[in-house]
N, C-alpha and C positions, 0 to 999 in steps of 0.2 A: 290866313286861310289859304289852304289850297287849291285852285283852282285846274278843270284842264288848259285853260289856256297858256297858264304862267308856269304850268308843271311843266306841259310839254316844250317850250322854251329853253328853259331850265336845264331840262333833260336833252335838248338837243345840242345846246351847248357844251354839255360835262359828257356828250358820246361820242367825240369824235376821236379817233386814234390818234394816237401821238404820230405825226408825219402828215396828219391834214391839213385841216383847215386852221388851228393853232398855229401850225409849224406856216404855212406858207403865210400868214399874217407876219410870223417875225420874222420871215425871209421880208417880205417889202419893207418891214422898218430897215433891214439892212441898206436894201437896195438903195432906199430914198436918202442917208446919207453919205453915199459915196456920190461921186461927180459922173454929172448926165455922160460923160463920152467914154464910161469905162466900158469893157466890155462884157459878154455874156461869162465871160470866166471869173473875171475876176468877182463880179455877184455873187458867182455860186460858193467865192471863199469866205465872202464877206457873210454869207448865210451860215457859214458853216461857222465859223466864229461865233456869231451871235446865239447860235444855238448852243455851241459849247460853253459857253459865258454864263448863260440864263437855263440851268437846267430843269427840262418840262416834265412830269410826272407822267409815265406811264398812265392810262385808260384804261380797265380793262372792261366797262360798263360796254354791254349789247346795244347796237342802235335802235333806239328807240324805237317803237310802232305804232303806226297812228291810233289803230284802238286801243292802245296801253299804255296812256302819255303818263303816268302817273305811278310805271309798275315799281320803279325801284326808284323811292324817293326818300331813303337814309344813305347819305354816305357810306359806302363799305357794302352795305346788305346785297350788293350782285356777288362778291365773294366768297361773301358766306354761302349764301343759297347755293353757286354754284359749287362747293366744295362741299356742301351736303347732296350733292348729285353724282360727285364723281363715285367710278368703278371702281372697285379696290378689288383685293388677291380672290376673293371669293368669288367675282363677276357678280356685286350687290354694288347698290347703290350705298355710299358709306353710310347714310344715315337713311334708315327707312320708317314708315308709320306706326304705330301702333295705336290698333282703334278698339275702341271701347265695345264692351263685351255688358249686353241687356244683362238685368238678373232675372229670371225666371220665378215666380215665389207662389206660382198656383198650389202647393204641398207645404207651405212653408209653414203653414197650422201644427201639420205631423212632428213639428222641431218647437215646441213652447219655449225653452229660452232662448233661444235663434232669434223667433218670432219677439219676442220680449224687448229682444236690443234691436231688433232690426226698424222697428218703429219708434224705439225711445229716441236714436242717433238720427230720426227723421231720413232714412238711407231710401224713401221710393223713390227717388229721384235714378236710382240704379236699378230699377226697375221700367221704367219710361225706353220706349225705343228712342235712342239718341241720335235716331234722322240721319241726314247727309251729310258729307263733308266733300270739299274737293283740297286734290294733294295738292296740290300748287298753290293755292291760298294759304296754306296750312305751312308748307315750307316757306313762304315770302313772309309771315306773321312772325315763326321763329328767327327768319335772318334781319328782320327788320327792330325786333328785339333785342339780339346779342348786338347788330351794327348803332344802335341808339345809346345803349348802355357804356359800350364799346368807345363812340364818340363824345361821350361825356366825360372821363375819369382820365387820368393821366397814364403815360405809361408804365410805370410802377403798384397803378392800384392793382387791386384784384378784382374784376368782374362779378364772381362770383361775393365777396364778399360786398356788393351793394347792396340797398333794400329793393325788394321787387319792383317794376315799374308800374303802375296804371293805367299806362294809355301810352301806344304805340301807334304808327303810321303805317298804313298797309294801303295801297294806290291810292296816296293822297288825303286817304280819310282817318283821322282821330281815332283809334279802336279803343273802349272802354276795354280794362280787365279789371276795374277795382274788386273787391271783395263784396260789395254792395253789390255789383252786378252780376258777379258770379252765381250771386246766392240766390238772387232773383231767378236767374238761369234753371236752377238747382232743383227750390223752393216754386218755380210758378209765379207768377206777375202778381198773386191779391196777396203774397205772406208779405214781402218785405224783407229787408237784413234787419236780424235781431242783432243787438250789442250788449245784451244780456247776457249772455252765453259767456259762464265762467268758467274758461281752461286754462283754471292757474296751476292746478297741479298737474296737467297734460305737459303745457309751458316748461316745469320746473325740470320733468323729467328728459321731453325733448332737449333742452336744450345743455344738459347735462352729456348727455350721446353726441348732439351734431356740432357742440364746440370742442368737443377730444377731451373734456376730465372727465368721463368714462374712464380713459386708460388712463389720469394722469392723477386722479383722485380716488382712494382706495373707500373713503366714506362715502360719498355720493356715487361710486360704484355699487358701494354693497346695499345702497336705498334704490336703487336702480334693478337690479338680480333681486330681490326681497320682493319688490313689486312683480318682477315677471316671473317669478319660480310660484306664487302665490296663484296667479291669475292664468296664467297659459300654459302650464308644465303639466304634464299628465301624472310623474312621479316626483315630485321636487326631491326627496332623498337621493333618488337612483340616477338621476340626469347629471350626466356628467358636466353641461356648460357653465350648473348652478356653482359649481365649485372649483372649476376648472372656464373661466370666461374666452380665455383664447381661443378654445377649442371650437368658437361660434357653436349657432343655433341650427339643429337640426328638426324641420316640420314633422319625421315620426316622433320628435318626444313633446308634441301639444298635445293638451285635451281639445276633446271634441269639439266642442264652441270655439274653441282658439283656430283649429282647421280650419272651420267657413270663416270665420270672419277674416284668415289669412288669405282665403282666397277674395275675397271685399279689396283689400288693401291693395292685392299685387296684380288685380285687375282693375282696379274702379279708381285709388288713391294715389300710390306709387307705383306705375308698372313698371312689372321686369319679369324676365324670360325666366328666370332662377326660381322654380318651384320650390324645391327641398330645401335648400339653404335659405334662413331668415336673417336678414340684417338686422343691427340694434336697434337702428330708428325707426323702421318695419312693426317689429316687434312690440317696441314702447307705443305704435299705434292700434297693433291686435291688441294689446293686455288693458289700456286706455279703453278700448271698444266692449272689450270683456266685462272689466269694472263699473261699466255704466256711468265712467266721468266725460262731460258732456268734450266734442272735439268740433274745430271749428273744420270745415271741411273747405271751404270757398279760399282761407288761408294757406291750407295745405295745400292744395290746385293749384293756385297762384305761386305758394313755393316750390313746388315742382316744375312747373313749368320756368318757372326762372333757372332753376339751377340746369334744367337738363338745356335749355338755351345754351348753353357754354360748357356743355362736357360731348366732344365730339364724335364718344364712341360709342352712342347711348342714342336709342330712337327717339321720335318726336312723338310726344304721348297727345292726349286728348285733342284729336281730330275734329271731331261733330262739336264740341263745345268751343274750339279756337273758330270754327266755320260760323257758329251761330251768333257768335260776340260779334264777327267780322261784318255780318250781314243786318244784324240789329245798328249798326252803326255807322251804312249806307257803304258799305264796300261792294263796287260793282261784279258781276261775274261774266268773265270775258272767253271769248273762245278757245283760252287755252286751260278753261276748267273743265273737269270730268267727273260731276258728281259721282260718288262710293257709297251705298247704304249697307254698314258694317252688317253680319250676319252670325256672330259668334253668341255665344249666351253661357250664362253659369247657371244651371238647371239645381235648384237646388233641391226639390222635389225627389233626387236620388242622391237621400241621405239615409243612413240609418248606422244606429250603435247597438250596446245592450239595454240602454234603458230607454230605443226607441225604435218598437218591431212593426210598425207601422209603419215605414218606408221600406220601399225595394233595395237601397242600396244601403253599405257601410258607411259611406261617405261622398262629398260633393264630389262631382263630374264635370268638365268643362265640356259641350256640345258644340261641333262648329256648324252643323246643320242649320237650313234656315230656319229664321224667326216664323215663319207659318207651321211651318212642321215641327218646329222643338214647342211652339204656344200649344199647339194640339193634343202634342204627347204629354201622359201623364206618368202611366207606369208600362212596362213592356208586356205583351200579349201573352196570356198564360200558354205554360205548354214551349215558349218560346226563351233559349237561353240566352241573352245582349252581353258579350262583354266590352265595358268600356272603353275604348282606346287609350282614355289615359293611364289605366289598368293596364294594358298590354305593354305600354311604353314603360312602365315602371317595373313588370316582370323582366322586360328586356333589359332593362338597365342593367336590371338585380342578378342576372346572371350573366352579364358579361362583366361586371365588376367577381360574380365566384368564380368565372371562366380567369381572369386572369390571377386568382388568388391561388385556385391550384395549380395552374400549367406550371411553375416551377414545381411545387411538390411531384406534379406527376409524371415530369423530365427525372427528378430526382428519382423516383420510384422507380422508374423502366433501366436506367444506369446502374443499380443495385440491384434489380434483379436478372438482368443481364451478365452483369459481374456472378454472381450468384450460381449462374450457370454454368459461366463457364470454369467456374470454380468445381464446381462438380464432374462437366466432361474433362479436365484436367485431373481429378483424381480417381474418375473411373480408367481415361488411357491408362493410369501410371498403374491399377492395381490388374488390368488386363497385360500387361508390359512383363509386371512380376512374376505372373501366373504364365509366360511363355517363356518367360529366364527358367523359372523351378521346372518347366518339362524338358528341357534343354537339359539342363544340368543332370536329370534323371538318365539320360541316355548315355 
């Protein structure tokens, strides 16, 4: 068990630079066996010797601080953490947060089979305001994570290839993540984790896509595309990924129900920045969510968070939920935490298709507004025209992808019709030319 006293020991010992208090310790062993009458010089060779003999490992650990005797208590995890801190080409931090976004579901009636699945997969849990989080707790969980996993395996394994861990050390304290507790998290303290929950066909198909025979197997390919052209394709004939798979997924060719629940997935399950584009494993958990086969969500959390521990160029996903494990499991909050209460929401109350004219909009919206003002808003004030911003951002896309689709053609157009021209004052000089020769000659 860890204690402050025995941490901060610990840690006072394994902080000292290389050139301190180690180093002048094995300068006195030098000293002590050379003979009393030598002088100050020749110690200093005999130090230098003993050093080069017995080589000391670099420190790169922060001295400790007294109220934080406990802060980095995995081998390796000041490393990590601080290499998810540094600045890179952008002037960003190389790894930054990515927090959890409320679901809004006050309209969520107006959508019957939205509403349908959104209660069958037990999803209010993404509905709940997901509270605080502090970033600094949040980066020392992830670096104390990869440094444990890290310090386990040899150098040959693959990190990524272990099983998720359970329980991690975050200042000193034991941090539950099993799946039991996630789900408690998730679910509320009276459910419990069910083990009931049959995702053997979710299983089959994950794990078809995230071990690579997706591409390497042409049958469990085509059970895989069969499943998602069924279930999330808006035209499975006409969509070209169903029959052309390299070409990846494009989110204009979902049906409707596949849209919101893509945005469930790539906010709430596995985030990522990549709207339009759908990954296979993504995907196999929209058409999963589609189908009404039941999906373990506390499993998936827990493998996300495992995998994105160790891919360096990917944010640190669920904030409020790493904060609240941390603190359910007596991890202290010290002066250099700065609670965050996340303020984004996915409103889904602006949805609307053809066979549902009871919503204001075509489809979800993502609001960054605050949670008091997006819970208030239902529909926009008559009289009054809102265009989305995520709307705007996708008009803009969409003509600066035709902006660069014609600037050749209309480089090309302006050179031809330039040519063109002067094709023409070229043959008007030459028949003005003629017509001064023939008066000429007349005289």
């Amino acid at each position: 068990m860890y204690g402050p006293e025995s941490d901060h020991a610990s840690g006072s010992e394994s902080s000292h630079p290389s050139g301190s208090e180690p180093d002048h310790a094995a300068g006195s062993s030098a000293k002590s066996s050379t003979a009393s009458g030598e002088n100050d010089q020749a110690a200093s060779a005999d130090k230098a010797t003993s050093l080069e003999s017995i080589p000391i490992p670099q420190n790169d650990d922060p001295t400790p601080v007294a109220a934080e005797p406990n802060r980095w208590c995995v081998e390796g995890q000041w490393q990590i953490y601080r290499d998810g801190k540094m600045i890179n080409d952008k002037q960003k931090m190389a790894r930054t947060i990515t927090e959890e976004r409320r679901v809004l579901t006050g309209s969520l009636h107006t959508v019957p089979d939205i509403h349908r699945l959104f209660n069958f997969h037990k999803c209010d849990w993404m509905a709940r305001d997901p509270g605080t989080y502090s970033e600094e707790m949040v980066r020392e969980f992830y670096a104390s994570y990869a440094a444990t996993i890290c310090g386990s395996i040899t150098i040959r394994s693959k990190p990524l290839a272990q099983d998720p861990l359970t329980s991690t050390m975050v200042r000193g304290c034991p941090v539950d993540i099993s799946p039991s507790t996630i789900i408690r998290f998730l679910d509320g303290p009276t459910t419990g984790y069910s083990w009931s929950l049959n995702t053997s066909e979710f299983d089959y198909r994950w794990d078809i896509v995230r071990s690579g025979a997706f591409q390497r197997n042409a049958e469990q390919r085509e059970a895989v595309l069969l499943c998602l052209a069924r279930y999330i394709v808006a035209d499975s004939e006409r969509t070209e990924w169903v029959t052309t798979p390299w070409l990846g997924i494009r989110r204009a060719t979902l049906n409707f129900v596949a849209k919101f629940l893509w945005l469930l997935v790539r906010n709430r399950v596995s985030p990522t920045k990549a709207d339009n584009q759908v990954t296979w494993d993504r995907a196999v958990m929209g058409a999963t969510l589609v189908e009404g086969v039941e999906i373990d969500f506390a499993r998936m959390l827990l493998g996300e968070i495992h995998e994105r521990a160790f891919r360096t160029s990917t944010t640190y996903p669920f904030p409020c939920l790493i904060f609240h494990l941390c603190r359910d499991s007596g991890v202290p909050i010290w002066h250099c935490d700065k609670l965050v209460h996340p303020t984004g929401a996915l409103d889904i109350g602006l949805i609307r298709d053809e066979a549902n004219v009871a919503a204001p909009r075509r489809e979800p919206q993502i609001e960054a507004a605050s949670m008091a003002l997006s819970s208030s808003r239902s529909t926009p004030e008559l009289g009054a025209t809102v265009v989305p911003l995520a709307r705007v951002q996708k008009l803009e896309a969409q003509m600066a992808t035709l902006l660069h689709h014609i600037q050749p053609w209309m480089q090309k157009s302006i050179a031809e019709s330039e040519a063109r021209i002067e094709r023409r004052m070229e043959a008007m000089m030459e028949r003005k030319v003629q017509a001064v020769n023939k008066r000429l000659d007349a005289f």
